[in-house]
C-alpha positions in Angstrom: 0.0 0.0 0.0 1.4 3.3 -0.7 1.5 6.7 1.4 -1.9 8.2 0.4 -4.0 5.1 0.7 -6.7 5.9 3.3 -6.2 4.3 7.2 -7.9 1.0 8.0 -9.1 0.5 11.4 -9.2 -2.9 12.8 -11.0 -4.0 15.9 -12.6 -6.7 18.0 -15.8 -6.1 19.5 -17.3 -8.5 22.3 -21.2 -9.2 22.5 -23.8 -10.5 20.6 -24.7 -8.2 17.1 -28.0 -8.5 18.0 -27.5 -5.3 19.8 -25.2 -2.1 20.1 -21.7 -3.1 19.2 -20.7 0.3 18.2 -21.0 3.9 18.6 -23.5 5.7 16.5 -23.2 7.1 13.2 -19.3 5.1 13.4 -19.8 2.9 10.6 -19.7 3.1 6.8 -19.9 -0.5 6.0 -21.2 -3.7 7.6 -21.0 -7.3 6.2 -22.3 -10.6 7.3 -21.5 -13.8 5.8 -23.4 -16.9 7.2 -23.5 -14.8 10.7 -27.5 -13.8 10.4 -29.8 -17.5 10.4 -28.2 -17.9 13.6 -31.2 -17.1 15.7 -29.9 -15.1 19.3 -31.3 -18.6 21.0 -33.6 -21.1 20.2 -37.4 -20.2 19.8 -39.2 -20.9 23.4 -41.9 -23.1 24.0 -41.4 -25.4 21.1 -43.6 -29.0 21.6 -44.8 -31.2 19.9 -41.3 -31.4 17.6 -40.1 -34.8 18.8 -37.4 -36.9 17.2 -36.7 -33.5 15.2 -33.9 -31.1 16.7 -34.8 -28.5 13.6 -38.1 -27.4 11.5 -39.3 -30.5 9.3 -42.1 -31.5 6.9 -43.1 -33.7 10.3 -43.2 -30.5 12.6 -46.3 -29.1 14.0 -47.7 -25.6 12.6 -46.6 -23.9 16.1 -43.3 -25.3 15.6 -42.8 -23.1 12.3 -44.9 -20.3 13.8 -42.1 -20.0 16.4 -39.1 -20.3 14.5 -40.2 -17.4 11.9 -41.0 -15.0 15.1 -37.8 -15.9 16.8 -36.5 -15.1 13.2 -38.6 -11.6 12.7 -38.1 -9.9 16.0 -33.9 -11.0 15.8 -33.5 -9.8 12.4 -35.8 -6.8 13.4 -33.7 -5.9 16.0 -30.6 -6.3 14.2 -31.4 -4.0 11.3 -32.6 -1.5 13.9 -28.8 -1.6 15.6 -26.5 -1.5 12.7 -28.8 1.4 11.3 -28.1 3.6 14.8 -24.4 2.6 14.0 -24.2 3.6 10.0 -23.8 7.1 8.9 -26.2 8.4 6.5 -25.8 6.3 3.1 -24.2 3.9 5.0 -24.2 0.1 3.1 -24.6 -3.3 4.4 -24.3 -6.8 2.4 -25.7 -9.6 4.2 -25.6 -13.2 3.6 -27.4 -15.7 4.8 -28.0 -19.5 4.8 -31.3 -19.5 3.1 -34.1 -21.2 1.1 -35.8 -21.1 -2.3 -39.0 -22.0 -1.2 -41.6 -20.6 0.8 -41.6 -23.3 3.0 -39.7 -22.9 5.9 -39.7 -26.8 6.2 -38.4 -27.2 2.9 -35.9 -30.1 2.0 -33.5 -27.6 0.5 -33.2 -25.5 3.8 -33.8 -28.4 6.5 -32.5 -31.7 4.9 -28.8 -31.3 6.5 -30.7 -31.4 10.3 -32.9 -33.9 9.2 -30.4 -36.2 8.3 -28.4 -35.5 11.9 -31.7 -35.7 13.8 -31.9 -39.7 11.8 -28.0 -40.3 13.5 -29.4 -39.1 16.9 -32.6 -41.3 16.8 -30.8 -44.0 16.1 -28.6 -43.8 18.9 -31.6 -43.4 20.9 -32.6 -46.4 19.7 -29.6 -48.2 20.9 -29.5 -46.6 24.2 -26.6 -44.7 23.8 -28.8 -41.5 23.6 -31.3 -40.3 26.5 -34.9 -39.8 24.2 -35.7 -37.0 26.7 -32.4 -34.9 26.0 -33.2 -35.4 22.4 -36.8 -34.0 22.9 -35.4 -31.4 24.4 -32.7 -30.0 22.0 -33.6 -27.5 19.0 -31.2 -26.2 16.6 -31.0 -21.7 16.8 -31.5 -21.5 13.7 -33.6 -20.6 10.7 -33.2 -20.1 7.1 -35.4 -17.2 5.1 -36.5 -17.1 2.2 -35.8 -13.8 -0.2 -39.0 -12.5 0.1 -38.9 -13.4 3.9 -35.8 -10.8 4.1 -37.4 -8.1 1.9 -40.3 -7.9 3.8 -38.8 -7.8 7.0 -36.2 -4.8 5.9 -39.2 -3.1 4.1 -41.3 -3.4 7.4 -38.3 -1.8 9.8 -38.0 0.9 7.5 -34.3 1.9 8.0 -32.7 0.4 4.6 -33.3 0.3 1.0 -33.0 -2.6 -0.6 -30.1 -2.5 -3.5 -30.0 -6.0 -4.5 -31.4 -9.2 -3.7 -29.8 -12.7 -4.7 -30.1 -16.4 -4.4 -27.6 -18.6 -4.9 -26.9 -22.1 -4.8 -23.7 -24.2 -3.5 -23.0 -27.8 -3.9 -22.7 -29.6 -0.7 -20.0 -31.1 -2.1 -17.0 -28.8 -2.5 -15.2 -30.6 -4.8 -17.9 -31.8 -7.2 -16.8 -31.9 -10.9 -12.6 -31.5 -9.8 -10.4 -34.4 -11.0 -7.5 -34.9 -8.2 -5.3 -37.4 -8.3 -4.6 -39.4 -6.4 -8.4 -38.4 -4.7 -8.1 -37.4 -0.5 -10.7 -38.7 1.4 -12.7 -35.5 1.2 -12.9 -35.9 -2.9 -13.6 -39.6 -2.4 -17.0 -39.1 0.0 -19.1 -36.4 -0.2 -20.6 -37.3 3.1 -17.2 -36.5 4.6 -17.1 -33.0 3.7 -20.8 -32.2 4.8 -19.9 -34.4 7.8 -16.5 -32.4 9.0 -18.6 -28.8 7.8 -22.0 -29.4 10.1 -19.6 -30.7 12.8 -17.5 -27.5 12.6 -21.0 -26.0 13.1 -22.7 -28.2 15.5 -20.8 -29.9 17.8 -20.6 -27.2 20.6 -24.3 -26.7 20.8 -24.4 -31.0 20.6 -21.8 -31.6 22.8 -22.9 -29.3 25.0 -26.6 -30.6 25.3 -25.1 -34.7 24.4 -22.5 -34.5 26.1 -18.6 -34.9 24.3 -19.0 -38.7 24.8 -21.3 -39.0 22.0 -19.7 -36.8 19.3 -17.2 -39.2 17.5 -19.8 -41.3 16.9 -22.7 -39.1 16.2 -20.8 -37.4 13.2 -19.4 -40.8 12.4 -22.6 -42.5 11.7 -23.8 -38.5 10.1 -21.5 -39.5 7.4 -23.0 -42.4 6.6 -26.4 -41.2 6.4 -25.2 -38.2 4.1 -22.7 -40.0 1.6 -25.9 -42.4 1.1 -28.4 -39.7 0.1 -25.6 -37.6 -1.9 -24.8 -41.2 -3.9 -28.7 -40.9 -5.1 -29.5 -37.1 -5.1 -27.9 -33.8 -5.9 -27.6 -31.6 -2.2 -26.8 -28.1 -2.4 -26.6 -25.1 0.3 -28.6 -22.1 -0.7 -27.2 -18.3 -0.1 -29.5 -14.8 0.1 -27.1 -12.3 -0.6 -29.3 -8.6 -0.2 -27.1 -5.3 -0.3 -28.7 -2.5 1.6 -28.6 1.7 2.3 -29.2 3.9 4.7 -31.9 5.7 4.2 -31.4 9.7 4.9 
């Protein structure tokens, strides 16, 4: 970089960014990139949702009803912070984990939490698994749909909406690449998703589980996904939506 390129600030900020992190009117650009379906905690009173730990075509109406509110008032509340933080004309590109569909128990946005919830149960099943920890666990998270995220930053008011993508992602990093000689990883496409979702999950699981259980959990997780991916193409799906300030 040479002499008369502007400063860059870098800083670490404890706390959760669904609320002040900053002062106001500090910021002139904010990014999130697979930060925002993380929900602040799981929705509360979810029932009737057994053997699932996530939203599925087998869950209850409540069980959705809860998930999108937990969603709303987080994402609500977020959009209301960063826009206290941004100066006027500020910008923001957020990505999230996301969905096509307008269901929020789609396959496309719930299959990867389906297929841990069928390792779990058949742990259970074996014993090796208490039945009422795994009633009692549900995944923070939930996965909007585009129009989901325009009408919630149309509602709140503080941002224009720019742009609005979706995206798609192959579960499988290294579909289509010819390595030689092939690592486990381009071998098994169950091993990538496996190593990925336990990157993501295993705090939260070992945490409720207990770290006993994990090995095998993401062992037998695998399994189960290498099988479906062998008859099925599985892919991740991104909403991308730049924002601005309004004046």
């Amino acid at each position: 970089m040479g002499t008369s390129a502007d400063s860059c600030f870098v800083t670490g900020v404890l706390g959760s960014f669904y609320g002040r992190s900053f002062r106001s009117k500090s910021l002139h650009f904010v990014h999130s990139s697979y930060g925002l379906q993380w929900l602040s905690q799981a929705p509360q009173g979810v029932k009737g949702n057994e053997q699932n730990i996530y939203m599925a075509s087998s869950s209850p109406p409540s069980v959705l009803k809860a998930y999108y509110e937990k969603f709303q008032s987080d994402f609500s509340m977020f959009l209301r912070c960063r826009s206290e933080e941004l100066v006027e004309g500020g910008s923001m590109v957020l990505t999230f984990l996301g969905r096509r569909s307008d269901d929020p128990s789609s396959k496309e946005c719930c299959y990867i939490w389906v297929l841990l919830a069928v390792a779990l149960n058949d742990m259970i099943s074996e014993g090796l698994i208490e039945e009422e920890k795994m009633d009692s666990f549900n995944i923070p998270q939930y996965t909007p749909s585009p129009a989901e995220v325009k009408c919630k930053v149309e509602r709140e008011g503080s941002f224009t909406i720019n742009r609005l993508e979706v995206s798609g992602v192959n579960c499988n990093g290294y579909h289509g690449e010819l390595i030689c000689p092939p690592s486990d990883a381009h071998k098994d496409g169950g091993y990538n998703v496996a190593k990925l979702m336990r990157a993501v999950a295993e705090p939260l699981l070992a945490s409720h589980f207990g770290e006993g259980v994990i090995d095998e959990v993401f062992s037998r997780y695998q399994k189960i996904v290498a099988d479906r991916m062998s008859r099925e193409k599985t892919e991740f799906v991104n909403v991308t939506v730049s924002l601005t300030k309004r004046g």
